[in-house]
C-alpha positions in Angstrom: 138.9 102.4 81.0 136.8 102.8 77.7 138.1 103.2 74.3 138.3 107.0 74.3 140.0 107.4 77.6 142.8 104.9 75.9 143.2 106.6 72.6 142.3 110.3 73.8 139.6 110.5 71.6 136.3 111.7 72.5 132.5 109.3 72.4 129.8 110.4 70.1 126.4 109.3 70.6 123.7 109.5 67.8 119.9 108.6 68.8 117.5 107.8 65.6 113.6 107.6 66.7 112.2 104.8 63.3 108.7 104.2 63.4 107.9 100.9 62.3 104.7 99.1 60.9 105.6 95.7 62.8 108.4 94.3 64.7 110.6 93.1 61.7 110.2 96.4 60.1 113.6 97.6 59.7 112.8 99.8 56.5 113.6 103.1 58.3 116.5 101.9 59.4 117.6 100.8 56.2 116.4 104.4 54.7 118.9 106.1 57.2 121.6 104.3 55.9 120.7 104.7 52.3 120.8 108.4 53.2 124.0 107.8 54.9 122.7 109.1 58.3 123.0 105.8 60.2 126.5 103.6 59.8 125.0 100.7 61.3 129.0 99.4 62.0 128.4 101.6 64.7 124.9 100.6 66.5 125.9 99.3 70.1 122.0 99.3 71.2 118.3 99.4 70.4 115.5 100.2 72.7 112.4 98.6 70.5 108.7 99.4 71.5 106.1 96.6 69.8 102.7 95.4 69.7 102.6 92.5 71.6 100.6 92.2 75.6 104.0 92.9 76.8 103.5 89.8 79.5 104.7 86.2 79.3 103.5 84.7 75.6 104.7 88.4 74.0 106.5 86.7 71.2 107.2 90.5 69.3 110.0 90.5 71.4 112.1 88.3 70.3 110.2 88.5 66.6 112.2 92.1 67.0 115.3 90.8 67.9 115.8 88.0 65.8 115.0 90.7 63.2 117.7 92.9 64.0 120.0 90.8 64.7 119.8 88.9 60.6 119.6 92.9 59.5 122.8 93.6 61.5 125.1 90.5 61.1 126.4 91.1 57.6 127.0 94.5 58.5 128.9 93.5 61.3 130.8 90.7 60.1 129.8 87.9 62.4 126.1 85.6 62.7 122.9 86.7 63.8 123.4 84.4 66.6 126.7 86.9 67.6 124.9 90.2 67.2 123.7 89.7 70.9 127.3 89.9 72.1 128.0 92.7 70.4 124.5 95.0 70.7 122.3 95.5 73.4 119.1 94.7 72.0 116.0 95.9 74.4 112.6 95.1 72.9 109.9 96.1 75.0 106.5 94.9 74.5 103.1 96.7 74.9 102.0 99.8 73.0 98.6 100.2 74.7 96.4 103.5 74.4 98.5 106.0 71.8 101.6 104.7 72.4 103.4 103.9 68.7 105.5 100.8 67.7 109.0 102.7 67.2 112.7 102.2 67.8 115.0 103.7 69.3 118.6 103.5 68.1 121.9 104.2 69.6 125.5 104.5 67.5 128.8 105.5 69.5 132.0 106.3 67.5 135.0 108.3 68.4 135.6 111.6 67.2 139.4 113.8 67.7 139.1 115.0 71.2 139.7 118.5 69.1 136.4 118.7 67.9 134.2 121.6 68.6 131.4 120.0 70.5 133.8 117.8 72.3 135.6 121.4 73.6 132.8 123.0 74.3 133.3 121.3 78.1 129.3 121.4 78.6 128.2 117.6 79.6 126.5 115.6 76.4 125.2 111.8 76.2 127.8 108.7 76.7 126.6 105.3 76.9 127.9 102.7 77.9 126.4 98.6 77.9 127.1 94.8 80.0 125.8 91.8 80.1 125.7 89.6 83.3 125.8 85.6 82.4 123.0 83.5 82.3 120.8 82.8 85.3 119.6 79.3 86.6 115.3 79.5 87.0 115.8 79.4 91.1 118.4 82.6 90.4 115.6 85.0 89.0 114.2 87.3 91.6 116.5 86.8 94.0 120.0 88.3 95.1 122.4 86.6 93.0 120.2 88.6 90.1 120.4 91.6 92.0 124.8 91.5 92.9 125.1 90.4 89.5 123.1 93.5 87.7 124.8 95.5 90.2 128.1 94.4 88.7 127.0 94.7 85.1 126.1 98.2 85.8 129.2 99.3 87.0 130.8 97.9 83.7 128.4 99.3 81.4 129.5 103.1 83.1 133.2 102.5 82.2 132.3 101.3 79.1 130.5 105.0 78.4 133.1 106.4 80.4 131.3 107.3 83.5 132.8 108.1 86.8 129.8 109.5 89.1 127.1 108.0 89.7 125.4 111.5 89.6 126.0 111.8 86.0 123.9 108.4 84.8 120.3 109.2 84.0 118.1 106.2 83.1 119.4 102.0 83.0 117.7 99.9 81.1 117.8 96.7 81.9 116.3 93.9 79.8 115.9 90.7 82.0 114.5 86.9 81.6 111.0 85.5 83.2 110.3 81.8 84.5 108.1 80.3 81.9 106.5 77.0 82.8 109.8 74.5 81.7 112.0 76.5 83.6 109.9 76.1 86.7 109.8 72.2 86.3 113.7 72.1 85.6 114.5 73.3 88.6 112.1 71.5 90.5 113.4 68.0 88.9 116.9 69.2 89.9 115.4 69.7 93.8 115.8 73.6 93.2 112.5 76.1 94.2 111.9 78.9 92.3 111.2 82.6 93.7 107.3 81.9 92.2 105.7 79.4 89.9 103.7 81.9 88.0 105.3 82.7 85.6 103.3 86.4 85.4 104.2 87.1 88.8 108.1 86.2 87.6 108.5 89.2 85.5 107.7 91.5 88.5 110.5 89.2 90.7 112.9 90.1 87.9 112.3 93.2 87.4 112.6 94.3 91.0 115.8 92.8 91.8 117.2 93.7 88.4 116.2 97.3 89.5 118.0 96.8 93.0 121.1 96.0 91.2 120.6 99.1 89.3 120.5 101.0 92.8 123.4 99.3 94.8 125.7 100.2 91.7 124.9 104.0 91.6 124.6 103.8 95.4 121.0 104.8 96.0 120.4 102.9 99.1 123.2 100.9 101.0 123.3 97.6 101.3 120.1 95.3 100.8 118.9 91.5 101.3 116.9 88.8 100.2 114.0 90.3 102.1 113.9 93.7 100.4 112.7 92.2 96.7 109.4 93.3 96.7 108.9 93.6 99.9 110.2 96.9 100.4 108.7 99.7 98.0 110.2 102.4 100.4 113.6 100.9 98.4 114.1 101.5 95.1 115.7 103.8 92.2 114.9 106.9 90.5 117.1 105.7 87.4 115.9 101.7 86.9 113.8 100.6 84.2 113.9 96.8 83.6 111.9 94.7 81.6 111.4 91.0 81.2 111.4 88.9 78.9 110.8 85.2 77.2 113.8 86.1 74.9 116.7 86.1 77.0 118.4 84.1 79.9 120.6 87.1 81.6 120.5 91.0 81.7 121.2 93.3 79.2 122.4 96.4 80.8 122.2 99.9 78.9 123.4 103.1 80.9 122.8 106.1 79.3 124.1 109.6 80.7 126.3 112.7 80.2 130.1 113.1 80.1 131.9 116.3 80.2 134.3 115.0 77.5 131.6 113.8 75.2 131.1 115.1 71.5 127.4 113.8 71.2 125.1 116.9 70.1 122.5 115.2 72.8 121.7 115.8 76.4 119.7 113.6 78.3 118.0 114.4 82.3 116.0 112.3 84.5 112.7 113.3 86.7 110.9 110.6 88.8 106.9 110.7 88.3 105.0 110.5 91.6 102.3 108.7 90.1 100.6 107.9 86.6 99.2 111.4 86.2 102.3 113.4 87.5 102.9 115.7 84.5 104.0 118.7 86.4 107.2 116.6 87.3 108.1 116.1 83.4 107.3 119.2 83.1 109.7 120.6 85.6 112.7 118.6 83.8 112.3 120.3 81.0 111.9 123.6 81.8 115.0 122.8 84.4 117.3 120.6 82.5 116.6 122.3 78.6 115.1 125.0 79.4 112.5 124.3 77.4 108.5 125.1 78.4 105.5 122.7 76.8 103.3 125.8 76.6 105.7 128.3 74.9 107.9 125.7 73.4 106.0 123.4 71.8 107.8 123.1 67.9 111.3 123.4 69.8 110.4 120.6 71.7 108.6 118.6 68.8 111.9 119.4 66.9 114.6 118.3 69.4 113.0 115.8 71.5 114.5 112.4 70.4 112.4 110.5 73.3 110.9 110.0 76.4 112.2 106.8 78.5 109.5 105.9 80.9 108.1 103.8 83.3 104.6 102.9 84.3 102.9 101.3 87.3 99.5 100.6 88.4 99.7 102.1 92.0 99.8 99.3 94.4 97.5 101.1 97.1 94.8 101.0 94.3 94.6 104.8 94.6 95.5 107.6 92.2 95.7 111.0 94.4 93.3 109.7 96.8 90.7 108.2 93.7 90.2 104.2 93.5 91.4 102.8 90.4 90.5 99.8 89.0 93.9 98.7 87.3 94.6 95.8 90.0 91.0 94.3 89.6 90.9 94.0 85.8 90.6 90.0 84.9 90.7 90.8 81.1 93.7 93.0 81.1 96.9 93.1 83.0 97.5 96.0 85.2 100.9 96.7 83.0 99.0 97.2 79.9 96.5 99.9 81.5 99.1 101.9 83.1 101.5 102.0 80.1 98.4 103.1 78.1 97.8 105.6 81.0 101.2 107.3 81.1 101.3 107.4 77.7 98.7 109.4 77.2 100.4 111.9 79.7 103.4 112.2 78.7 102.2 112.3 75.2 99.9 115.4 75.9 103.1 117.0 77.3 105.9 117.1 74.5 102.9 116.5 71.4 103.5 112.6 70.1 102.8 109.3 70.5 106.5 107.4 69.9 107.5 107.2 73.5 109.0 104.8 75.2 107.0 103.9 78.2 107.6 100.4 80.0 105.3 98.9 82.0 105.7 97.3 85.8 108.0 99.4 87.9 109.1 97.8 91.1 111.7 99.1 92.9 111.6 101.8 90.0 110.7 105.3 91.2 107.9 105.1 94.3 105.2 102.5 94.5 102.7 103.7 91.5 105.3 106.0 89.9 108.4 105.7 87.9 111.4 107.2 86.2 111.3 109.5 83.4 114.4 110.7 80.9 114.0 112.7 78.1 116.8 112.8 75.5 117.2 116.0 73.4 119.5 117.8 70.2 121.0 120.8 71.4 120.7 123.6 69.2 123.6 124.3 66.5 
């Protein structure tokens, strides 16, 4: 049961979008709490987009990280070291094409469940956040990753709150890679891993950390071993997970709507068909805010806090019946050309460049596609 169900008090959720001119630049951040915008007491989790390759040797990450967690550890009370068990820090790398460095911060407080937004009845934004425990190298990829992302899931909705499965929108899952050491430990310890290269390891971890993500909000029934990239027919319209040097478990982040919330955000979810499916984004918003790109564009410049996507190179090698060349590219990963790709989409859609677009979807949205989720202000 979370904290507001205990003390019948309602969640809040504020979202800040901070640009930032390199991945230990927190000065935004520390401009909203000058302006007393931001009480950074209350931060429970950051969804960070830097400059790195976003592959293996993408050291930004965890250059973010560390960052945040020395800005927040005197705010908090605790050590750097301890921020991690008390925010879910998400730093994805790659910001190929117009994609901007940015963050994007989440605060939850608890507000009288009298307040005005909180009786308003309509749904707005809860979120909730887990961890699963470490993972041994020969875990990664496989299904013990997958049960246990599944169970951290599940925690993260009663943490924000969430009964139905229908009401999440996006999970975002940060989750570890094999890096060269890790491979050789296990081996010395008679253990085989699901891949020794340690590129191919972040789409192993990512794909069953994606499964998880759909056993918990029931997507598809039961899976196996055999399903982890394997099966593309199998996978979930909510999932985005990415991997990382700077971590050895999951972090879990679910973000969705409560009917009892008092946040003054909404958030909705479309699934892109493929890297050039703007129609579908296009559809959410009209449906979900009723909001139009083409007549709409300074509502949507003024309410839109982000878009959550993610990007894939399409595995056939064809975009709408086109060969691409994503797959082929020696000098640059296919993650980096289809982040850069979708973008520039989604970018031409709601008119900027600070999105959150992940790359390397398996078992996220259909093979070359992905999730999208857009979070938005309503109007006062």
């Amino acid at each position: 049961m979370n904290a507001a169900a205990r003390t019948g008090q309602a969640q809040k959720v504020d979202v800040f979008r901070v640009a930032c001119s390199g991945p230990a630049d927190l000065s935004g951040v520390q401009a909203l709490i000058d302006a007393g915008r931001l009480d950074p007491a209350q931060i429970v989790a950051v969804m960070g987009k830097t400059e790195g390759n976003g592959c293996v040797n993408d050291f930004t990450r965890d250059f973010a990280a560390t960052a945040w967690c020395h800005f927040l550890a005197p705010h908090l009370g605790c050590t750097a070291a301890q921020v991690h068990d008390r925010v879910a820090l998400v730093m994805s790398g790659g910001t190929e094409g117009v994609l901007s460095p940015h963050f994007t911060v989440f605060t939850r407080g608890l507000v009288d469940v009298g307040d005005a937004a909180h009786g308003s009845g309509e749904k707005r934004l809860v979120i909730g956040t887990a961890q699963t425990r470490g993972f041994a190298p020969e875990e990664i990829g496989r299904m013990a990753q997958v049960d246990s992302t599944a169970e951290a899931v599940k925690a993260a909705m009663r943490d924000a709150g969430i009964g139905d499965a229908a009401d999440v929108h996006f999970v975002q899952v940060k989750c570890p890679l094999l890096t060269s050491a890790k491979v050789l430990a296990a081996q010395q310890r008679g253990a085989a891993t699901v891949t020794r290269d340690t590129y191919e390891s972040m789409g192993w971890s990512r794909g069953a950390s994606a499964l998880g993500v759909g056993l918990a909000l029931g997507e598809f029934a039961e899976i196996d071993e055999a399903t982890i990239l394997h099966d593309s027919a199998v996978y979930s319209a909510c999932a985005s997970a990415s991997a990382g040097i700077e971590l050895e478990g999951n972090v879990v982040i679910v973000l969705g709507e409560a009917a009892g919330s008092a946040s003054r955000f909404r958030i909705a979810h479309t699934v892109m068909q493929d890297v050039v499916d703007a129609a579908s984004v296009r559809r959410m918003l009209r449906d979900a805010f009723g909001l139009d790109p083409d007549r709409d564009a300074d509502a949507i410049a003024t309410r839109l806090v982000n878009l959550l996507a993610k990007a894939e190179a399409a595995p056939s090698g064809l975009v709408r019946g086109a060969r691409h060349t994503m797959l082929n590219d020696s000098d640059i990963n296919a993650t980096r050309h289809a982040r850069a790709a979708v973008g520039g989409v989604l970018a031409s859609v709601v008119g900027h460049t600070a999105l959150y677009v992940s790359g390397g979807a398996e078992h996220q949205g259909p093979p070359g596609g992905g999730p999208v989720a857009a979070i938005f202000a309503v109007p006062s």
